[in-house]
Every structure is written in structure tokens, then in C-alpha cells.
N, C-alpha and C positions, 0 to 999 in steps of 0.2 A: 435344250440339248437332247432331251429323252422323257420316258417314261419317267414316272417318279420308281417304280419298281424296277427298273432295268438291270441294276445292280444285282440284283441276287437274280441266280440261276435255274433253271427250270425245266429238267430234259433236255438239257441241251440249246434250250432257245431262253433268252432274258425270261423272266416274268413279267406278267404282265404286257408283253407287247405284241400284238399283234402280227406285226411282219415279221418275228420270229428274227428280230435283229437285221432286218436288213432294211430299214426305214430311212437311214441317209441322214436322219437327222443330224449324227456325231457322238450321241451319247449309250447307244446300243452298242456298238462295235468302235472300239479303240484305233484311232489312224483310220478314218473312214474320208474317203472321198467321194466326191459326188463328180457324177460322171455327165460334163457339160454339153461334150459331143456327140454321146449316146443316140438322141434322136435327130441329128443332121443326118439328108441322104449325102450320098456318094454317087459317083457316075460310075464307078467299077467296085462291085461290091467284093469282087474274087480280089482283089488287090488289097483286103484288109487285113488289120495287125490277130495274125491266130496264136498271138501270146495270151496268158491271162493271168493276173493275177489274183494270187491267193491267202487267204488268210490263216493264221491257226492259233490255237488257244484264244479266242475273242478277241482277233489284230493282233496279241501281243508280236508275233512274228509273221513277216511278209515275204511271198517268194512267186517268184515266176514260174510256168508251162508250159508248153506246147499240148494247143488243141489240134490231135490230130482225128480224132473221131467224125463225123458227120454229126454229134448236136451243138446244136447252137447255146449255149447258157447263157444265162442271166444272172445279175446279182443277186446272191445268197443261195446259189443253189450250192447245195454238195457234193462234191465229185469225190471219187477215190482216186488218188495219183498215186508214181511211182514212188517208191522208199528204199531203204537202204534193206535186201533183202527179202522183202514186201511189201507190204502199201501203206498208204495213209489217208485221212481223207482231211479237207481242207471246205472254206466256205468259198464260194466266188467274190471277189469285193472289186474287181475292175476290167470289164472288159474294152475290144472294142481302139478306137486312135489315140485314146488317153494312155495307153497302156503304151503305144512306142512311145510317147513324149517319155514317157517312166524310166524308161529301161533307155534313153538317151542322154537323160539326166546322171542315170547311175553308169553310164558306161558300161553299159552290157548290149553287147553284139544282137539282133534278131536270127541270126541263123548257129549261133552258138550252139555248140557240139553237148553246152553243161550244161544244157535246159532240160530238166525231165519234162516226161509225158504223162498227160491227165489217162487214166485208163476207164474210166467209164461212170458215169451218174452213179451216185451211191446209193443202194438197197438197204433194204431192210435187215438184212444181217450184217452189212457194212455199219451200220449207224446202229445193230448195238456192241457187237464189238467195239465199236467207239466210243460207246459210254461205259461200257466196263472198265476199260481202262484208263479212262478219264477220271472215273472213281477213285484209282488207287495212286493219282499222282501227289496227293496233300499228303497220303501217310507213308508215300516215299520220300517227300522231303522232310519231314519231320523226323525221319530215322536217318537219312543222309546229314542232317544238321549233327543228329549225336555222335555218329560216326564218326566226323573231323573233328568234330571241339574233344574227343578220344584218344586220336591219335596227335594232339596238339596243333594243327595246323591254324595258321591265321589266314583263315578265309570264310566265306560265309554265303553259304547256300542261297541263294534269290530266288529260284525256280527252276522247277522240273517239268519236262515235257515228255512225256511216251509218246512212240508212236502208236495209231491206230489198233494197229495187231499184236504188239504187244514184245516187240521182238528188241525194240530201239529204247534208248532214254538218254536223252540231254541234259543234264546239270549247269544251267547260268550260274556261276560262284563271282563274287567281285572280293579282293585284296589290292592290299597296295604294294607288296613286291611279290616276285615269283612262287613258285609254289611248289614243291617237289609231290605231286598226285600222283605217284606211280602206284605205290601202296593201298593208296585209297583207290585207285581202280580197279583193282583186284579183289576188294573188301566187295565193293559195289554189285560189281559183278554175280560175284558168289552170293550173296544178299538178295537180290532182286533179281536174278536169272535175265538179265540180259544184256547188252553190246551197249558198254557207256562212250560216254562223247561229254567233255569236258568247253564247256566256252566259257572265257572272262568278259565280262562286260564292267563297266563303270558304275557309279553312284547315279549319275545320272538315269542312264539307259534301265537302270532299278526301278527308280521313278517313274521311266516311264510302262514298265512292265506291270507294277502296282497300282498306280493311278492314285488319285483323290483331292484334294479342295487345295487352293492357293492361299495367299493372304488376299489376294482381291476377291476371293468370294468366286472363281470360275474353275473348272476342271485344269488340271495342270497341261500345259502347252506340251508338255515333252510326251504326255500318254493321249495328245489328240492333232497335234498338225503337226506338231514338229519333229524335224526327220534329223536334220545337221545338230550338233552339236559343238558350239564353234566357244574357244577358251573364254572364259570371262574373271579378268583382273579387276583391281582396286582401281586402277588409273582412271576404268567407268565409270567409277564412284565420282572420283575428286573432279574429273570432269565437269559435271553436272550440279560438281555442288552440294554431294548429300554426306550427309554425315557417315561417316567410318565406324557403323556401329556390326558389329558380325551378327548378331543375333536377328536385325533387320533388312541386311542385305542377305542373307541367306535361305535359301529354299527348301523343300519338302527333304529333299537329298542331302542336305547337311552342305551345297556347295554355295558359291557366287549365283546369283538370281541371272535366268536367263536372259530376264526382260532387259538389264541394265546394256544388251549391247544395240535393242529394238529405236534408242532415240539418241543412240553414240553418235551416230555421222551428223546428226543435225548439230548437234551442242559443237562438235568440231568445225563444223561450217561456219559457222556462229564466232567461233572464238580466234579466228581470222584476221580480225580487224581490231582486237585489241593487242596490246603490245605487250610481249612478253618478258622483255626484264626492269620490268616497276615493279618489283613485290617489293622494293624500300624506298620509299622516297625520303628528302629531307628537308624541313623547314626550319624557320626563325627557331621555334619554339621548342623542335625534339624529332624526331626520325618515326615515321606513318611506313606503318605496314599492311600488306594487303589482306583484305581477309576473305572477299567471295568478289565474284565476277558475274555480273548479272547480265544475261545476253537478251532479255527480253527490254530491257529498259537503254541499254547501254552506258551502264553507267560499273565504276569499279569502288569499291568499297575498303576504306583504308581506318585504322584504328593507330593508337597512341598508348605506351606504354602507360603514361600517368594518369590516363581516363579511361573508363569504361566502354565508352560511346564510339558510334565505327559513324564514319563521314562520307559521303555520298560522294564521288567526283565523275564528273565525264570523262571520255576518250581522251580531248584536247585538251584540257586543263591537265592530266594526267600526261600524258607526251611533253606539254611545256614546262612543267616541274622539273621534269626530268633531264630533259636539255639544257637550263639553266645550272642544275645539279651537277652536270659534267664542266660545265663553265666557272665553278665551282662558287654560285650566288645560290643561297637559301631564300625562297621568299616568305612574306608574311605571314599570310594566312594558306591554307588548303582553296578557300573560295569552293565551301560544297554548294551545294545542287538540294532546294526544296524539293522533297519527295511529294508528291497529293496521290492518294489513295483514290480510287473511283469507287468503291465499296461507299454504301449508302452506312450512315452515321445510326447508330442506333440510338435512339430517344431513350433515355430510361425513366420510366413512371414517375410519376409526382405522384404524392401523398395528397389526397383528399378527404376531407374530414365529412363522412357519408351517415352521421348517426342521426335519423330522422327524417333521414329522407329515404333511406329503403323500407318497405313494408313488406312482409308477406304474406299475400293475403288469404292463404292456409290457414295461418297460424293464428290471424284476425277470426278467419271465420268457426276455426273451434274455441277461441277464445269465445266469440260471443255465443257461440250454442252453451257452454258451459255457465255463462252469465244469465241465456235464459233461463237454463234448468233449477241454475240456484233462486231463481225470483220467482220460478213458479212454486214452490212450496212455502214461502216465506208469504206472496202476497197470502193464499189459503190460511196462513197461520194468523194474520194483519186483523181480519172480520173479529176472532172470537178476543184478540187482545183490547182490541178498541171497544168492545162493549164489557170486557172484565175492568176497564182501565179506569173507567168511575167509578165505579162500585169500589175499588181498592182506592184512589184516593181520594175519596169520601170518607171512606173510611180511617182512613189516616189521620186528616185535619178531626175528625169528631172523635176522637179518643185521645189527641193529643189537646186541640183546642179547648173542649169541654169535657174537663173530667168530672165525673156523677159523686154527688155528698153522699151523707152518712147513707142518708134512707134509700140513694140509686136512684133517684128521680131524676130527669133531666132541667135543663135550668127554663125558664121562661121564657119567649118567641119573643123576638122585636115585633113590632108593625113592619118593619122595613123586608120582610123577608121577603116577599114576590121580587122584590124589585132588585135586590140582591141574588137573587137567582135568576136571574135574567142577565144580567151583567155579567155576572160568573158563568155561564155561556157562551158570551158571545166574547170573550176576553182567556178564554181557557187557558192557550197558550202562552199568552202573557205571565198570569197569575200561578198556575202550574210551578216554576222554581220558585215565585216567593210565598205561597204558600209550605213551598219544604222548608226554605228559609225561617218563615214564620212560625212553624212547627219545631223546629230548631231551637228559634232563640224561647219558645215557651217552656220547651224542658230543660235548657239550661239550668232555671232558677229553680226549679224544684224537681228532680230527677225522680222524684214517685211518681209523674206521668205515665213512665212505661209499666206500671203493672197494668192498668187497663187495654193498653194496647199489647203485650205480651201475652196476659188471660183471659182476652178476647170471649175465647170462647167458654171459658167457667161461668164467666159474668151473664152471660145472655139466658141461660138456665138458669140462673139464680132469678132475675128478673120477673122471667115467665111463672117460677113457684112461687114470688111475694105477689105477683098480679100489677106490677108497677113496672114501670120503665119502657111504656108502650111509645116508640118513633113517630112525636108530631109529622103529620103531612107536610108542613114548611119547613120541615128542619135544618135541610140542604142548604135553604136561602136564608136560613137563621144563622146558619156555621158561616157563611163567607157573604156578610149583610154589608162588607164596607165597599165601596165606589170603587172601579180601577183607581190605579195610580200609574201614574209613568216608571219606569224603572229606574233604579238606583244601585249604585251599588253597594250602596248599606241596607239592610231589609229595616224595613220601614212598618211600627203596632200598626191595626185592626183597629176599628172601631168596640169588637168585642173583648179586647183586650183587656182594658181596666176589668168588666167583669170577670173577666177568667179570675185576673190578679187577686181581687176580693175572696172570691169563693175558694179559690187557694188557700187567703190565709184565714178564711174562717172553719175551712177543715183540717 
């Protein structure tokens, strides 16, 4: 329709808009038309319409001229015309053969005696005189508002218009009965120093002087095409079927929606062919009342006091009810009408059981950098454990195994030992838990085991100051000299076992 900034003002021309409001769009200028036969030739050019009209306050009010001058204008230029006393100036918004269709429309004469005359292109001191005054018409209406709600009058200011020079001003006021302004023109007067002119207009005609958004989301019709204002009743409503809500049928003005008279003659065309006194029919069963009239389907819809549900019926089955009804037979059934929808069915989702089968593989792939990062310090840590990891259980089985007598000497080497450490080798992991096992069930039976293994380290200095207790080179394959065995789940004596036992109870 416009500019997005058109709305607010700027010198006199919208903001924002480059053609300074004369762009034809609709939304620059309020009641704007677009002029169709503008650029058609004529065979007699002297034979054209030297009306013109004119607009003021941004469309809000329209009025016709006589160009008697010798320039030709054009839409949007501004001219100063004649006024009540002196001048005014106005925009151009129609010139040209659309302008007789106008003034044929409106029944106004072309050689009419009550046509002022445009006086000349407006100057530079015409257009600012015009915005001076233009300035002080918002805080003339706002002091004319307080002045009647003063003097108690029920009526209510819409708009004020000065003219040009400053000599004229008009007060649009809308009420709903008369209004005794004598008093208040005389207020006015003296207030504002000049020649008032009092016009009523309607709720409507408000609307369209103000302008702004609809319920459907477009500029309201009455402040951009539309010129008639023709009655709009309830009877449009129940026509068409829409619910009797006020707050929904009602528009920006507080009245009846204009649109509701835009699709009247259709629904009236329409509702031709149905019959008009079936709003009761009667059956077997109980008395069907009417409740909506569907002219797209043809069918009339009738409901029963002792159910909820309304029943589809055609034209004809509808007419033959009713003919019998006078004949004074009820029949059985209503005999509705399957309704089918053409609206596509909406599927609603099934539940799928998706755990395992989505991945994502973000969350995989920091998952696994995190997996490396914890395995690369752990392998570095793996080297120095695997070679501390004999040394400690060596050392384990041999302070558990064979604990040292009185004098600290160790006990005596089997022959068996190479061969016993070779086996114990290549069977690690096997023998590994039953050696703890075995180590286990040796201190059961005499729990003085653990001081050698707890005073580890006392004992190894004592050693070295008596000169004794020097670690046979075999000693390793002397501590675990018995054969694999299979596993079991009972730990299962050593071969060096009986001597342990001995040397036990001889200490």
C-alpha cells in the first residue's frame, strides 16, 4: 500500500516517501485514486473536464474547482484556491475525464455557479503559511475537547481543520442527538480568533478521517475506497449464518462491519431455493428444528430437543416432510444426508521405539578423543608397573611362604628350582591368584607371618650387620618349585608346604 514510514509527517510530505505522497499507491494519501484515463489521447483536447479535484488534510476531505488559469497541473501539485474570505491551498489528486465520471456520480452539475476557483500554483510563502497553521490545529483540538466536556455538552470533537491563512476553522464533532453549540461558538471564537463552522459527521466517517488496521490485517476500507456508507443490520449477520457476537461483528467505529453487506446479495441469491417455513418439522419421534442453512452444500440442518446432534437433510426430503406434516402424517426417520469432508485426513504419528538406533556422532567422536586421552597416560603408567609387579610379588610369597628362624638364615634350595622358575613364568597368570590364595591359607594357621612382611624393612639391616641372610641366586624357583596345576576352586598346598609347616613348629 506504502512506504513503511508514510504514516508520520514530514514538512508537509509523508516521510520517507519520495513522491512527497503522490505515488498512487493508496497508502500516502487517504481516498486516493488512480487515474485510468490519464494517458488516453482525445481527438478534442479543448473539449476536456477543467474540473479538478482536490484534496486537504491528507484526503481526509475532498472537493472540487474550476481551473481557470492557463496551467495545466498534475497530481500532487499544490495549488492555492479560493476560501471563505481568503485562501487555502489544497493537493491535486484527480484530474482530467475521471473527474466528470466524479462529479456525475455525486450529482454535481459541471457548469455549477458553487464551484470555487483554483487561484494560482502555490509559492513559497503560500506553503509556509500552510504549515504554520497546520501546526496549531492538534492543540486547537485539544483545548476545544476541554471546552465542551466544560460546558457539559455530549459531543466530541474528531477533528479540526484551519484554513491556509488562518482566518477559517472547522470542527468535525460526532453525538448522537442534537446539540445546542450556540454558546460554544462564541467560546471558540474568542479562543482562537477566528470564523468557526461547526459539521456533524458519524462514527463511521470518524473512522474514516483517523484511519488504521482492520481485523483482517488491511487499512480500513472507509479511510481508503470507500465513499457510501450504506446501513448495516443484524439481519446480514443471521443471513450468512455467523454468530450474533457484537464484539466480532463490530469495527474500528464501535458500529456493524461494513464488509458484512460486501457478500449480502450473494447469500440472498442463494437462499432462493430453499423454503422458507420449515424452521419446524415433525416426526415419529419428536419435533426437528432448524438450525443453519448451508447454501454451499445445499443441504438444511435440523436438531431435536432430546439430543445434542443437528442432522443433515436436503432441499427435497425437507419440502416432503413438510407436505406430509400438513397432511397431518409424521414419518419415521429424518433420512439425513452422509456429509464427506474433502479435507485430507491427518495421520497422527505412531510411537516408535528409536533407542539404538540414533547416534550422534559428535558426541561419539568426543566420547572417543576422551577415551584416548584417558589411555594415553595409563598405557605410560603400564611399563613402570609391569616391571615393579614382580619385584612386589616376590616379595610377597617369600615372607609369607618362608619365614626366617631363630638365626635369619634362609631355608635350604631344592634341586627343583630352575625348573620351578621356568614354569612360574610361563604360567604367571594362572598361578598369580593362587599364589595370594596360598599365601592366604599359610597365615591363617599362624598369624606371626605378618611381622616379617610388615618389618620388611627392620629385618634386611639386621641381616646385613649379622653378615647372614644373603638371597640364594635360585631363590625365586625355590619359593614357587611346585608344577602348574589346573585351577580349582579350593586352593590347593605346594609342594614346599609341609616344610614351611615344620619349620613353623620348630620355631
Amino acid at each position: 500500500m506504502g512506504c513503511g514510514s508514510c504514516g508520520t509527517s514530514k514538512d508537509g510530505a509523508p516521510g520517507g516517501c519520495q513522491s512527497h505522497g503522490s505515488c498512487s499507491s493508496g497508502g500516502c494519501n487517504r481516498m486516493n485514486v488512480h487515474d485510468w484515463l490519464a494517458n488516453l489521447p482525445f481527438s478534442d483536447p479543448e473539449s476536456g473536464c477543467r474540473i479538478v479535484e482536490v484534496s486537504f488534510n491528507n484526503g481526509s476531505r475532498k472537493d472540487y474547482f474550476k481551473n481557470t488559469t492557463t496551467h495545466f497541473f498534475e497530481k500532487g501539485d499544490m495549488v492555492a484556491l479560493e476560501g471563505v474570505s481568503g485562501f487555502d491551498i489544497g493537493s491535486v489528486n484527480l484530474t482530467g475525464e475521471l473527474v466528470r465520471l466524479q462529479l456525475k456520480k455525486n450529482n454535481i452539475k459541471e457548469d455549477s455557479a458553487d464551484i470555487k476557483k483554483i487561484l494560482r500554483r502555490a509559492n513559497d510563502t503560500d506553503l509556509n503559511k500552510w504549515k504554520e497553521t497546520k501546526a496549531r490545529e492538534k492543540d486547537v483540538m485539544i483545548r476545544s475537547r476541554a471546552i465542551a466536556k466544560q460546558l457539559r455538552l455530549e459531543m466530541k470533537v474528531a477533528e479540526v481543520e484551519i484554513q491556509a491563512d488562518g482566518r477559517k476553522a472547522t470542527f468535525f464533532y460526532i453525538a448522537d442527538d442534537r446539540v445546542d453549540f450556540r454558546e460554544l461558538i462564541k467560546i471558540y471564537a474568542g479562543e482562537f480568533k477566528v470564523k468557526v463552522e461547526m459539521k456533524q459527521i458519524g462514527a463511521r466517517q470518524e473512522a474514516g478521517k483517523v484511519g488504521g488496521i482492520g481485523s483482517c490485517g488491511r487499512e480500513l476500507c472507509c479511510s481508503t475506497w470507500l465513499t457510501d456508507f450504506k446501513s448495516v443490520n443484524t439481519n446480514a449477520a443471521r443471513y450468512q449464518n455467523l454468530s450474533i457476537n457484537q464484539t466480532k461483528l463490530s469495527g474500528q467505529c464501535g458500529r456493524l462491519k461494513c464488509c458484512l453487506n460486501y457478500e449480502l446479495d450473494t447469500y440472498l441469491d442463494a437462499l432462493q431455493h430453499f423454503p422458507d417455513d420449515c424452521d419446524m418439522i415433525e416426526v415419529a419421534r419428536s419435533r426437528a428444528f432448524l438450525v443453519k442453512k448451508d447454501i454451499f452444500r445445499n443441504l438444511m440442518w435440523y436438531t431435536m430437543p432430546d439430543s445434542n446432534k443437528q442432522y443433515p437433510l436436503t432441499i427435497e426430503r425437507v419440502k416432503k416432510i413438510k407436505a406430509l406434516n400438513q397432511q397431518g402424517i409424521k414419518p419415521e426417520e429424518l433420512e439425513t444426508v452422509e456429509v464427506v469432508s474433502k479435507k485430507p485426513v491427518e495421520i497422527e504419528p505412531t510411537y516408535a521405539d528409536v533407542v539404538g538406533q540414533i547416534s550422534l556422532k559428535s558426541l561419539e567422536k568426543t566420547s572417543r578423543k576422551r577415551r584416548d586421552m584417558e589411555r594415553g597416560p595409563q598405557q605410560q603408567r603400564q611399563p613402570q608397573n609391569r616391571n615393579n609387579q614382580p619385584q612386589q610379588d616376590n616379595n610377597r610369597p617369600q615372607q609369607n611362604r618362608q619365614p626366617q628362624g631363630r638365626d635369619g638364615r634362609a631355608p635350604q634350595q631344592n634341586k627343583d628350582g630352575n625348573r620351578g622358575n621356568q614354569q612360574q613364568r610361563g604360567n604367571q597368570q594362572q598361578q598369580k591368584p593362587q599364589q595370594k590364595r596360598e599365601g592366604q591359607d599359610n597365615q591363617r594357621p599362624n598369624q606371626q607371618q605378618r611381622a616379617p612382611q610388615q618389618n620388611r624393612n627392620e629385618q634386611r639391616p639386621q641381616q646385613k650387620r649379622e653378615g647372614q641372610g644373603q638371597r640364594p641366586p635360585n631363590q625365586r624357583g625355590n619359593q614357587q618349585q611346585r608344577p602348574p596345576q589346573k585351577q580349582d576352586n579350593r586352593p590347593q598346598p605346594g609342594p614346599d608346604q609341609p616344610a614351611g609347616n615344620k619349620e613353623e613348629k620348630n620355631t
